[in-house]
DRENSE-55427 format. One record per atom (N, C-alpha, C): x, y, z; residue in three letters. Coordinates in steps of 0.1 Angstrom, whole numbers, plus 5000, padded with zeros to 4 digits. Example, Ala and Ser with C-alpha at 12.3 -4.5 7.8 and 13.67 -1.06 7.14 Angstrom:
2
513249435078ala;512349555078ala;513249675078ala;512849785071ser;513749895071ser;512950005079ser;
% end
This chain:
176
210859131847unk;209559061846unk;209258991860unk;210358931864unk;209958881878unk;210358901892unk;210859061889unk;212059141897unk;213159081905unk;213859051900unk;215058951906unk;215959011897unk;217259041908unk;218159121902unk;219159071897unk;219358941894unk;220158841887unk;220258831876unk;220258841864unk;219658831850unk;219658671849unk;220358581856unk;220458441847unk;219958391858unk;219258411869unk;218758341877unk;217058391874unk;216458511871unk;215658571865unk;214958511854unk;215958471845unk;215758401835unk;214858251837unk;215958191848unk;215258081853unk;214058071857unk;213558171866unk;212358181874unk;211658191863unk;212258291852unk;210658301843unk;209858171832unk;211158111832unk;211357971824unk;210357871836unk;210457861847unk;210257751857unk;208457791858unk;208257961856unk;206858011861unk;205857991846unk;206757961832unk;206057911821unk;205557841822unk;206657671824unk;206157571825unk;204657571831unk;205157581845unk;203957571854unk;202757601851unk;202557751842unk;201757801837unk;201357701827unk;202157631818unk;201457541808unk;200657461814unk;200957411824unk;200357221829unk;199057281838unk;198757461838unk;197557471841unk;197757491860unk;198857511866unk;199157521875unk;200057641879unk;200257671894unk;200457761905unk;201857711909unk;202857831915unk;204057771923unk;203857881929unk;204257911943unk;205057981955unk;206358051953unk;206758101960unk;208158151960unk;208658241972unk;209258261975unk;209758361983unk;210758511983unk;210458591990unk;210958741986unk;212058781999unk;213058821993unk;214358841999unk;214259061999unk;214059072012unk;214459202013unk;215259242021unk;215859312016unk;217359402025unk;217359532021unk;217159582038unk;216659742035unk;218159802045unk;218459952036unk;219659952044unk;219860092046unk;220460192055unk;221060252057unk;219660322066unk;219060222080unk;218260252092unk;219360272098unk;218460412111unk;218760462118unk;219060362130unk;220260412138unk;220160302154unk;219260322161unk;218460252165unk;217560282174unk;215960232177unk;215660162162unk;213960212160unk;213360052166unk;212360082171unk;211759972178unk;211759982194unk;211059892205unk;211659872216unk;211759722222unk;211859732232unk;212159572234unk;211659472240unk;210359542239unk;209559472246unk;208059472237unk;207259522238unk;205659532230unk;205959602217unk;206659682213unk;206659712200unk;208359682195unk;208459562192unk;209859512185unk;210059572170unk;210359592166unk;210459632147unk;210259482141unk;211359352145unk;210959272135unk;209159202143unk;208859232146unk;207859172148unk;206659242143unk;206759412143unk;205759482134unk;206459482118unk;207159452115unk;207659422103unk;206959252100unk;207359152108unk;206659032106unk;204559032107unk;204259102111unk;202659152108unk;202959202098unk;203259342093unk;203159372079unk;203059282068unk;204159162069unk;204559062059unk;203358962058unk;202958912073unk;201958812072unk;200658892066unk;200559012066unk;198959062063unk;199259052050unk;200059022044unk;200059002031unk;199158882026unk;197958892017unk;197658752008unk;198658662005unk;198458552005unk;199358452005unk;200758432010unk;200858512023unk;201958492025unk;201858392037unk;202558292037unk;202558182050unk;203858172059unk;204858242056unk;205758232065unk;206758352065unk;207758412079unk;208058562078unk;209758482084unk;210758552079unk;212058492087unk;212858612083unk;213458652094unk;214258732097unk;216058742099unk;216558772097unk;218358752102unk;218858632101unk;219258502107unk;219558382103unk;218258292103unk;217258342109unk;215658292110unk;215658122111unk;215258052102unk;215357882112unk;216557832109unk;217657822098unk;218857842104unk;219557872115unk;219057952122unk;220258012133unk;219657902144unk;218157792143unk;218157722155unk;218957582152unk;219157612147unk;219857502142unk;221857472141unk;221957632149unk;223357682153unk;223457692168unk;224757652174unk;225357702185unk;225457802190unk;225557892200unk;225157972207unk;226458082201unk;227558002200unk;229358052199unk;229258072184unk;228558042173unk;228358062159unk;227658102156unk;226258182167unk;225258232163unk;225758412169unk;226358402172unk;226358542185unk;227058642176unk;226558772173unk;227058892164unk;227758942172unk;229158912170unk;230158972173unk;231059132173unk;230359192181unk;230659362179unk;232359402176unk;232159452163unk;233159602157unk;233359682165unk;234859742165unk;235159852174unk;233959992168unk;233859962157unk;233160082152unk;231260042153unk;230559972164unk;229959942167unk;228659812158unk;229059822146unk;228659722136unk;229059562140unk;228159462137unk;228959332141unk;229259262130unk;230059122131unk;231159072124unk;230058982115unk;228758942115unk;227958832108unk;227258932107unk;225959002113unk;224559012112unk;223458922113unk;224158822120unk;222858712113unk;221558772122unk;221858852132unk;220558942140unk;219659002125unk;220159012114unk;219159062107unk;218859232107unk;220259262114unk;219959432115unk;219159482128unk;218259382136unk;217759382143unk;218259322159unk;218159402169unk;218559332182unk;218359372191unk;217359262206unk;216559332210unk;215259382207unk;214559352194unk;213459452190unk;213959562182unk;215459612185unk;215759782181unk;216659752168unk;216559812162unk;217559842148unk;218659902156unk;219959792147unk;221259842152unk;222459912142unk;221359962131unk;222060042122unk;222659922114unk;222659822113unk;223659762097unk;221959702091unk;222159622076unk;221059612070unk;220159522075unk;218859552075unk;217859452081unk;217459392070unk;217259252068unk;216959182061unk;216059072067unk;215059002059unk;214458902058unk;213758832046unk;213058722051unk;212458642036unk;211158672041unk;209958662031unk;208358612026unk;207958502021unk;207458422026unk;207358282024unk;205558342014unk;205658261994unk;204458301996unk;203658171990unk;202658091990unk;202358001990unk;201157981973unk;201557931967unk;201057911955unk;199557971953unk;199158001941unk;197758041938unk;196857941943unk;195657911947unk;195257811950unk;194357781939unk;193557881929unk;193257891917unk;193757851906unk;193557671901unk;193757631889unk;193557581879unk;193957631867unk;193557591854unk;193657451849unk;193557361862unk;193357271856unk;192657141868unk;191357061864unk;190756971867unk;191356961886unk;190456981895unk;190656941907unk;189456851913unk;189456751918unk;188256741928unk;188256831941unk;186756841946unk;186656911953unk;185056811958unk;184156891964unk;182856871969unk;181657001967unk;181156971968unk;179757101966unk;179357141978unk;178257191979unk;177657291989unk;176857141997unk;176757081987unk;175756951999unk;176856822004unk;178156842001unk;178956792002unk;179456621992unk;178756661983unk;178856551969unk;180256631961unk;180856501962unk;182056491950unk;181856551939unk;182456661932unk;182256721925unk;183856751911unk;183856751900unk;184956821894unk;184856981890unk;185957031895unk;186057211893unk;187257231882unk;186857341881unk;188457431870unk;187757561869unk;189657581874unk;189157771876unk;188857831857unk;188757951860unk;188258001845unk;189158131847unk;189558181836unk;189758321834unk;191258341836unk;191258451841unk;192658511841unk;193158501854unk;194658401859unk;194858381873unk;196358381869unk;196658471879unk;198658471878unk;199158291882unk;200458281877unk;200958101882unk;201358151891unk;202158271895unk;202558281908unk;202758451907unk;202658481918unk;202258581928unk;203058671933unk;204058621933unk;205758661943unk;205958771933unk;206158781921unk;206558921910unk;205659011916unk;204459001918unk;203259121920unk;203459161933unk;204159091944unk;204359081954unk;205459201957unk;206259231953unk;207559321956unk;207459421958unk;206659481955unk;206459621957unk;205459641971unk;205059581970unk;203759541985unk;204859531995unk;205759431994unk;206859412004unk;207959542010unk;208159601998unk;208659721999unk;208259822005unk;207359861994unk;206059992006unk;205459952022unk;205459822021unk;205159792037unk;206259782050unk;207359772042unk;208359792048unk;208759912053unk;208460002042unk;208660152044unk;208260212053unk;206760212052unk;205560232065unk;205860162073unk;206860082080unk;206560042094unk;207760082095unk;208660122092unk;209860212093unk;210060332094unk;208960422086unk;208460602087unk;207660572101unk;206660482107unk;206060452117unk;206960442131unk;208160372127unk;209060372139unk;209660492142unk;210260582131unk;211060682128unk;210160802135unk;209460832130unk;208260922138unk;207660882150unk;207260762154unk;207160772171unk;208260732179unk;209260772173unk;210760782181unk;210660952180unk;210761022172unk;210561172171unk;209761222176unk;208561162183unk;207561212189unk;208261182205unk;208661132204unk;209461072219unk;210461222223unk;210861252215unk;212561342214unk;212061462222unk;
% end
């Protein structure tokens, strides 16, 4: 129901997205994707990076307010000697916290990131606001409005991911 592949953490979310729904209110959430088994290579390193046409894809998303990649604001918050992916003889590194990505280019292990998505702003219950003449006014939305957004969101994240990855894949092949 809320695609999270945990069942007892699933459970939670669905229990936390009732409440909310009772008191007539909206929550946020964020989406964890990890896409795996890219080619070495896709992106470049300068004007067309992957996480960065991957971070447009994510932001064109409705409600989405924030994009984090590989160790993303954690890693500024790390040492240079704790943050640095350590290369495998078999060319893979020892963390990932690059996020699959390095340089702009895909280095063949899984690329991952989060979607930051920011509550409905639509709610079922009593807000002030102002009118069109700018007089204090009380509103409440009407009708049918999800409490949160992130479940509907998954598949958007996915397919968009796809497309900017068929996009890299093919103007690398157009290059060849």
């Amino acid at each position: 129901m809320v695609r999270c592949a945990d069942p007892v953490t699933a459970d939670k979310m669905i229990e936390h997205i009732s409440q909310i729904k009772k008191q007539g209110d909206t929550v946020g959430g964020t989406i964890t994707c990890v896409i795996q088994n890219v080619p070495v290579g896709l992106g470049e390193p300068i004007f067309d990076k992957l996480h960065a046409a991957l971070g447009q894809a994510m932001l064109s998303i409705n409600a989405v307010k924030g994009f984090e990649y590989g160790s993303g604001f954690c890693g500024a918050k790390m040492k240079g000697s704790d943050h640095n992916d350590l290369f495998n003889e078999d060319g893979s590194t020892k963390t990932n916290l690059s996020g699959g990505i390095q340089g702009g280019i895909s280095n063949g292990m899984d690329i991952y990131f989060r979607v930051a998505f920011k509550p409905v702003a639509t709610l079922i219950q009593k807000q002030d606001t102002i009118d069109s003449k700018g007089n204090k006014v009380e509103m409440q939305g009407r009708g049918r409005h999800d409490p949160c957004v992130v479940p509907r969101a998954v598949p958007i994240v996915e397919a968009l991911s796809a497309m900017v990855l068929a996009d890299f894949y093919l103007m690398g092949r157009a290059r060849d």
